[in-house]
mmCIF file of the N, C-alpha and C atoms, coordinates in Angstrom:
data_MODEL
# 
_entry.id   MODEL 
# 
loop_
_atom_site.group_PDB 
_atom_site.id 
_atom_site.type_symbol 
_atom_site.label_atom_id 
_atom_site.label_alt_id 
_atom_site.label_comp_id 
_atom_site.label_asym_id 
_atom_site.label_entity_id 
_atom_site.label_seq_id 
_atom_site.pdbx_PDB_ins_code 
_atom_site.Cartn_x 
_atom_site.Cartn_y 
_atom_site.Cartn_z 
_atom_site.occupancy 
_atom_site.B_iso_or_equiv 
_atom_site.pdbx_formal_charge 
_atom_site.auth_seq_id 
_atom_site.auth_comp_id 
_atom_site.auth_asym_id 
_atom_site.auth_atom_id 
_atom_site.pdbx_PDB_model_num 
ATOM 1   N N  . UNK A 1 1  ? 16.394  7.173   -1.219 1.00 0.00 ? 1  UNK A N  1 
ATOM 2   C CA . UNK A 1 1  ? 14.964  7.479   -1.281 1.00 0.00 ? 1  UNK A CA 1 
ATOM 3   C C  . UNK A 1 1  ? 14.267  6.813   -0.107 1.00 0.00 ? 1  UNK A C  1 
ATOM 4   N N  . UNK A 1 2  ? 13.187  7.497   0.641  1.00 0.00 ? 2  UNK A N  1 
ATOM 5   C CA . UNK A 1 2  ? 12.384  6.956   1.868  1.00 0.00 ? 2  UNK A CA 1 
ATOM 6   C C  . UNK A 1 2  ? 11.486  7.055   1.076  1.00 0.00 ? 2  UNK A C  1 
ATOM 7   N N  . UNK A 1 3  ? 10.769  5.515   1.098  1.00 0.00 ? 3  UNK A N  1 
ATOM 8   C CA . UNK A 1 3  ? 9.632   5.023   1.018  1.00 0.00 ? 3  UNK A CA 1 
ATOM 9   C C  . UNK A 1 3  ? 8.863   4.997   2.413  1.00 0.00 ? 3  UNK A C  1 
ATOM 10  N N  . UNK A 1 4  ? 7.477   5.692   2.675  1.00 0.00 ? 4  UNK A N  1 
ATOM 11  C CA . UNK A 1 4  ? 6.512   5.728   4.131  1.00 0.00 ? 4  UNK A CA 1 
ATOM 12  C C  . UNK A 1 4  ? 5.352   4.757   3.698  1.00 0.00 ? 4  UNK A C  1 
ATOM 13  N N  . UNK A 1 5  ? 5.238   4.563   2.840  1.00 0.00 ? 5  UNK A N  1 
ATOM 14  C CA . UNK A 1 5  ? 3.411   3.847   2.649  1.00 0.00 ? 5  UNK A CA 1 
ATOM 15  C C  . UNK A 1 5  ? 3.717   2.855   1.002  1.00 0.00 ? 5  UNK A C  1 
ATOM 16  N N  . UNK A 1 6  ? 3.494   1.822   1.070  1.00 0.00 ? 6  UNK A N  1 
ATOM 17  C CA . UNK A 1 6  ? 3.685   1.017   -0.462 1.00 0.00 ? 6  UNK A CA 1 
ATOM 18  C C  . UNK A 1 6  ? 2.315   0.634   -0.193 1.00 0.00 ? 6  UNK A C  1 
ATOM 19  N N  . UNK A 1 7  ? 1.707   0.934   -1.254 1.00 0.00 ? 7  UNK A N  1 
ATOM 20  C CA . UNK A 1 7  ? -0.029  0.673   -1.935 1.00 0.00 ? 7  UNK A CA 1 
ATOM 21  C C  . UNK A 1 7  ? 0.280   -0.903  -2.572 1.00 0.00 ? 7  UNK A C  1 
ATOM 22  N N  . UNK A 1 8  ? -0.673  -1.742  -2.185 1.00 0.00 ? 8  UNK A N  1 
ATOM 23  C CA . UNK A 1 8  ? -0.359  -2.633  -2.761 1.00 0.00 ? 8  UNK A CA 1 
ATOM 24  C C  . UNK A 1 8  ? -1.558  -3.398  -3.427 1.00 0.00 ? 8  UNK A C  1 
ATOM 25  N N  . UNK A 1 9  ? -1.332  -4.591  -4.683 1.00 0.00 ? 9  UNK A N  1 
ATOM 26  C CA . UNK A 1 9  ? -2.196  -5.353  -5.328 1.00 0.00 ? 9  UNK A CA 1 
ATOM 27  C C  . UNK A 1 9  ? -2.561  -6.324  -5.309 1.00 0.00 ? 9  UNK A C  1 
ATOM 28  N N  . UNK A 1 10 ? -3.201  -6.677  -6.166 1.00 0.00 ? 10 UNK A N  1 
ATOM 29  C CA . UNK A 1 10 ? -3.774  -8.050  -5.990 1.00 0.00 ? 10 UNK A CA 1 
ATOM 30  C C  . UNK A 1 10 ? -2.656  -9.567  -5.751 1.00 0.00 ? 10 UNK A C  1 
ATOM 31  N N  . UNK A 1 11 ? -1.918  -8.663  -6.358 1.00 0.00 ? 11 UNK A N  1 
ATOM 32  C CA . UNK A 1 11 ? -0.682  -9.395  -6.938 1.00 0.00 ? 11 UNK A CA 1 
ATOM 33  C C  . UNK A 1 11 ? 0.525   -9.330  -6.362 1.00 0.00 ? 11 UNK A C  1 
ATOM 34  N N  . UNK A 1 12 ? 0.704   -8.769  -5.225 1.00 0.00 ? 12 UNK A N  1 
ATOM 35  C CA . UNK A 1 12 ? 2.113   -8.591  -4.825 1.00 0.00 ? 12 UNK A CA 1 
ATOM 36  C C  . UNK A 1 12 ? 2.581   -9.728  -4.032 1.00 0.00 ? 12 UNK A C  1 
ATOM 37  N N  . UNK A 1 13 ? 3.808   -9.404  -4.844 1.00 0.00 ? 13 UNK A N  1 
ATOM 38  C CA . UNK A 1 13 ? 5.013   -10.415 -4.502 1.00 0.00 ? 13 UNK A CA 1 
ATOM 39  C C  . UNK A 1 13 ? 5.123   -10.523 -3.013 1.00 0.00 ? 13 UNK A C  1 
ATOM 40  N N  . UNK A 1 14 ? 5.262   -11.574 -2.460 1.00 0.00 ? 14 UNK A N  1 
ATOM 41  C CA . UNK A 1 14 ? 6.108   -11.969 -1.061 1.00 0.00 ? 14 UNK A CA 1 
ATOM 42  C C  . UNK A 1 14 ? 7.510   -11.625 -0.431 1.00 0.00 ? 14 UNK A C  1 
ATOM 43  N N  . UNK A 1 15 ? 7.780   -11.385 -1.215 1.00 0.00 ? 15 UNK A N  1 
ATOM 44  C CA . UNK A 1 15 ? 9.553   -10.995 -1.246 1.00 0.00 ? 15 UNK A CA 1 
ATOM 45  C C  . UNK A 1 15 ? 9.172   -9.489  -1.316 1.00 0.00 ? 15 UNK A C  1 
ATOM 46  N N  . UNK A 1 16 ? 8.300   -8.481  -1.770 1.00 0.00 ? 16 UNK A N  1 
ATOM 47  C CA . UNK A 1 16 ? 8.104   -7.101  -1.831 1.00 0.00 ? 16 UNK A CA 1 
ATOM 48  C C  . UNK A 1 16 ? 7.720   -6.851  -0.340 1.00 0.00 ? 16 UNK A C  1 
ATOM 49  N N  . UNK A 1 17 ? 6.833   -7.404  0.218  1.00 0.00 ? 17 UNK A N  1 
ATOM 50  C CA . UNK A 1 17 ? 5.816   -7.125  1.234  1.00 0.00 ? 17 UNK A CA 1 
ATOM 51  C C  . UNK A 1 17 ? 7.288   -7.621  2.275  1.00 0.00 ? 17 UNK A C  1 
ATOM 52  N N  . UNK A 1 18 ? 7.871   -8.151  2.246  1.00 0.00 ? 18 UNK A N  1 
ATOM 53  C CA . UNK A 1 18 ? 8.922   -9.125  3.425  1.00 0.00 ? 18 UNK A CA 1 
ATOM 54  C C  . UNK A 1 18 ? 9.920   -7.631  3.286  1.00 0.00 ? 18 UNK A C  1 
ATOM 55  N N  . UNK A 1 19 ? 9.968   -7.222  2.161  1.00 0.00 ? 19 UNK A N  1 
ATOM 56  C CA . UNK A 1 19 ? 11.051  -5.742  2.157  1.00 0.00 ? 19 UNK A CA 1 
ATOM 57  C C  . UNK A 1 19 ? 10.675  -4.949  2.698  1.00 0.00 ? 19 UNK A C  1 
ATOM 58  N N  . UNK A 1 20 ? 9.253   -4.711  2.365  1.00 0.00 ? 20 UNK A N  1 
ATOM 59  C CA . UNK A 1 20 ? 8.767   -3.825  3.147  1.00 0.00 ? 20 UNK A CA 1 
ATOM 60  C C  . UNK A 1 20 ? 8.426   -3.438  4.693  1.00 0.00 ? 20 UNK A C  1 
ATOM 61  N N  . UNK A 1 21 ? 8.305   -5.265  5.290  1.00 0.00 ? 21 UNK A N  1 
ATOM 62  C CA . UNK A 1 21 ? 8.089   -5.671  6.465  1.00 0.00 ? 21 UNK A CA 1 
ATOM 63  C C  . UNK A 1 21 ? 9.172   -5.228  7.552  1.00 0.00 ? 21 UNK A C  1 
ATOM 64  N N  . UNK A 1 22 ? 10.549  -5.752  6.420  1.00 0.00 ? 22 UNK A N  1 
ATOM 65  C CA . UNK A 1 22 ? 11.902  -5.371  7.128  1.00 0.00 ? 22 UNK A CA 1 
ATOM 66  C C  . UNK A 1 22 ? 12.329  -3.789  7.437  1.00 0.00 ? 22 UNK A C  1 
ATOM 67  N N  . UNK A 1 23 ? 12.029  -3.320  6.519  1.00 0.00 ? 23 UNK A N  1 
ATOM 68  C CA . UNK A 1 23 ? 12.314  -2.070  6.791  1.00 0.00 ? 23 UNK A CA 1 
ATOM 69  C C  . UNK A 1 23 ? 11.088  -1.078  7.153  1.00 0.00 ? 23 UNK A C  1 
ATOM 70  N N  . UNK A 1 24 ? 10.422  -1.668  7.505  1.00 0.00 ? 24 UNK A N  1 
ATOM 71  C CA . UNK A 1 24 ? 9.305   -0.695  8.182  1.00 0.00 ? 24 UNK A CA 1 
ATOM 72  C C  . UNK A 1 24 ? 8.522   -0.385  7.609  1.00 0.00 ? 24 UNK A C  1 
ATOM 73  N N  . UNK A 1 25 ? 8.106   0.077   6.529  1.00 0.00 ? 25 UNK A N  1 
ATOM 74  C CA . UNK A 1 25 ? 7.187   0.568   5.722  1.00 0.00 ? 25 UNK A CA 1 
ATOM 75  C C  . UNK A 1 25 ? 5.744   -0.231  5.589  1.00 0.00 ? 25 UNK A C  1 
ATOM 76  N N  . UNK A 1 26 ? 5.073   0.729   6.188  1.00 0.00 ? 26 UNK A N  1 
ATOM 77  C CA . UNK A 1 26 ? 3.687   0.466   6.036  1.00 0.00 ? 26 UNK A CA 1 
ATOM 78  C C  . UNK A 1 26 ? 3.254   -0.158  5.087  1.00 0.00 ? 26 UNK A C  1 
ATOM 79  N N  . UNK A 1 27 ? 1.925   -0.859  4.880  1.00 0.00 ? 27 UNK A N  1 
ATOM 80  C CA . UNK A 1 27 ? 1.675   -1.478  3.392  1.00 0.00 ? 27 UNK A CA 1 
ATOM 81  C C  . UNK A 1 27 ? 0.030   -0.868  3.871  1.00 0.00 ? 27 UNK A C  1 
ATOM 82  N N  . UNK A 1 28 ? -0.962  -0.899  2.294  1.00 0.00 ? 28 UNK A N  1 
ATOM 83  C CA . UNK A 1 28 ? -2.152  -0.613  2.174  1.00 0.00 ? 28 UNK A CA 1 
ATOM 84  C C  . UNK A 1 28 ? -2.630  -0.870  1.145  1.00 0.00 ? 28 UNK A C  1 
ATOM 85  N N  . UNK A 1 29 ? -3.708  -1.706  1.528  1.00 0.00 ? 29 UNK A N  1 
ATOM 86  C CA . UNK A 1 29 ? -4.192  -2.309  -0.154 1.00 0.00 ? 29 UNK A CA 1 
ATOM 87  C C  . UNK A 1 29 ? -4.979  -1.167  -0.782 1.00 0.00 ? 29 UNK A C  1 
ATOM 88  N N  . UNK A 1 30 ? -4.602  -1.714  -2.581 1.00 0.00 ? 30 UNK A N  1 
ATOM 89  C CA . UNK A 1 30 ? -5.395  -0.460  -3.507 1.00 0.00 ? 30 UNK A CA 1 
ATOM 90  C C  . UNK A 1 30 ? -6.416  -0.300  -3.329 1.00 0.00 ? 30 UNK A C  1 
ATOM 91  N N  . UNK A 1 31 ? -7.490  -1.402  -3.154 1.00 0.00 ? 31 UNK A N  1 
ATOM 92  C CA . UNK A 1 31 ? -8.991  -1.191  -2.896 1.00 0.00 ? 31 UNK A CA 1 
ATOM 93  C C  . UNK A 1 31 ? -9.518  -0.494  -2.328 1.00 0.00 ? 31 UNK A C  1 
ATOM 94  N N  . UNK A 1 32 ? -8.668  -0.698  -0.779 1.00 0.00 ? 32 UNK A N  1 
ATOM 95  C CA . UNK A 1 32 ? -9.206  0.023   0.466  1.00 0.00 ? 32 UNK A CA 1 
ATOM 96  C C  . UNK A 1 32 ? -8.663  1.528   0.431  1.00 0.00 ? 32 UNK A C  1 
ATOM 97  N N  . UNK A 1 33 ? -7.384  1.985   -0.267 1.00 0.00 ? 33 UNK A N  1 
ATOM 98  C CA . UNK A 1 33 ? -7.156  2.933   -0.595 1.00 0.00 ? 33 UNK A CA 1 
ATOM 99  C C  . UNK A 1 33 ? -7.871  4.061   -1.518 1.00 0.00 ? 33 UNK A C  1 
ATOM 100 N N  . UNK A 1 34 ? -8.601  3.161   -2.283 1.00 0.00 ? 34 UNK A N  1 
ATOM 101 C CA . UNK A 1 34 ? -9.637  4.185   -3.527 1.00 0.00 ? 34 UNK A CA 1 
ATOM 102 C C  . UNK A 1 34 ? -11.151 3.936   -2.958 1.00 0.00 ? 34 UNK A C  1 
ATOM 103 N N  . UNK A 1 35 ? -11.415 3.024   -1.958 1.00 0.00 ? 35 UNK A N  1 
ATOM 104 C CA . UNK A 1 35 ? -12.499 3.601   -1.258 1.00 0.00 ? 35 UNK A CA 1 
ATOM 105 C C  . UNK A 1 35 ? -12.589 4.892   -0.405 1.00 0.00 ? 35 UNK A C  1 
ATOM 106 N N  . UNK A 1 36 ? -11.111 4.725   0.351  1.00 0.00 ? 36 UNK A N  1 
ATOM 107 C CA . UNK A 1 36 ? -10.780 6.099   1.122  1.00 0.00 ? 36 UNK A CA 1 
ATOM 108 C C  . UNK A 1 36 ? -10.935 7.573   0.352  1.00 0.00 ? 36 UNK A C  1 
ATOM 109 N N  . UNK A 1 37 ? -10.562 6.808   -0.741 1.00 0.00 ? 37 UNK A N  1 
ATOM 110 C CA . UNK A 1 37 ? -10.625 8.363   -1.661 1.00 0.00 ? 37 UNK A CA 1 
ATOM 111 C C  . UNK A 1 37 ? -12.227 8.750   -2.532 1.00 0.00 ? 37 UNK A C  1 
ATOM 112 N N  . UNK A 1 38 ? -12.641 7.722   -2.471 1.00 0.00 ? 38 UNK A N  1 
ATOM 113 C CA . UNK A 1 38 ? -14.004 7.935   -3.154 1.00 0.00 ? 38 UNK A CA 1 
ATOM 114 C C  . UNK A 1 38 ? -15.432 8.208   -1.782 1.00 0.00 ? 38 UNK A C  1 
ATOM 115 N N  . UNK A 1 39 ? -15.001 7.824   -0.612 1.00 0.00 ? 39 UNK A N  1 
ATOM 116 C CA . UNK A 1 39 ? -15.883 8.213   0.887  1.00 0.00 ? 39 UNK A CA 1 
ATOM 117 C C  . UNK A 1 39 ? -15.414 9.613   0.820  1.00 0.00 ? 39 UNK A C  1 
ATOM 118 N N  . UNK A 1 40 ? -13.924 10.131  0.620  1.00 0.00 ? 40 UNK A N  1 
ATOM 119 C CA . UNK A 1 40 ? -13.424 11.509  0.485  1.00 0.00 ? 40 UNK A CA 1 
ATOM 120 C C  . UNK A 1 40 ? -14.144 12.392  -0.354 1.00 0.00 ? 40 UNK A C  1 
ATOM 121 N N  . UNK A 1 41 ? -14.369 12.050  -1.353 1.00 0.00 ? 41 UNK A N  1 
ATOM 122 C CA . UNK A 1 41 ? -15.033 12.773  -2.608 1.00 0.00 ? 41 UNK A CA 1 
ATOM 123 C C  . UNK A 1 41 ? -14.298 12.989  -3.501 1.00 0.00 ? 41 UNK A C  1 
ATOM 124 N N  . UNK A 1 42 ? -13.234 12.581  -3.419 1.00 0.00 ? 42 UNK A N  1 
ATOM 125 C CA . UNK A 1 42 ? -11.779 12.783  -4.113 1.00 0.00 ? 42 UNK A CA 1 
ATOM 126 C C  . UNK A 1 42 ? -11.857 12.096  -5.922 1.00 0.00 ? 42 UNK A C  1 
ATOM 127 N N  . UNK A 1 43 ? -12.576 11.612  -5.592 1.00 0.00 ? 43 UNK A N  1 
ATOM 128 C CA . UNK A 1 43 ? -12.401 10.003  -6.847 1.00 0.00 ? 43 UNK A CA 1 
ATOM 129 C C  . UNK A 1 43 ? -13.520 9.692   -7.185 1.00 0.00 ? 43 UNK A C  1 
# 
């Protein structure tokens, strides 16, 4: 499975974000993600 984008929380682990770091994958916090979607009209 390819993971491109991990949404992330308030709460995420160090060891998640370091996996993610390693293998490339973008990160984006939830907040800023459901603002994107609510400036969209989406939400």
């Amino acid at each position: 499975a390819n993971t491109d984008l991990l949404i992330t929380g308030a709460e995420v682990g160090a060891s998640k974000l370091a996996k993610a770091d390693k293998l490339g994958v973008e990160t984006a916090d939830q907040g800023v993600i459901w603002q994107q979607l609510i400036d969209a009209g989406v939400a």
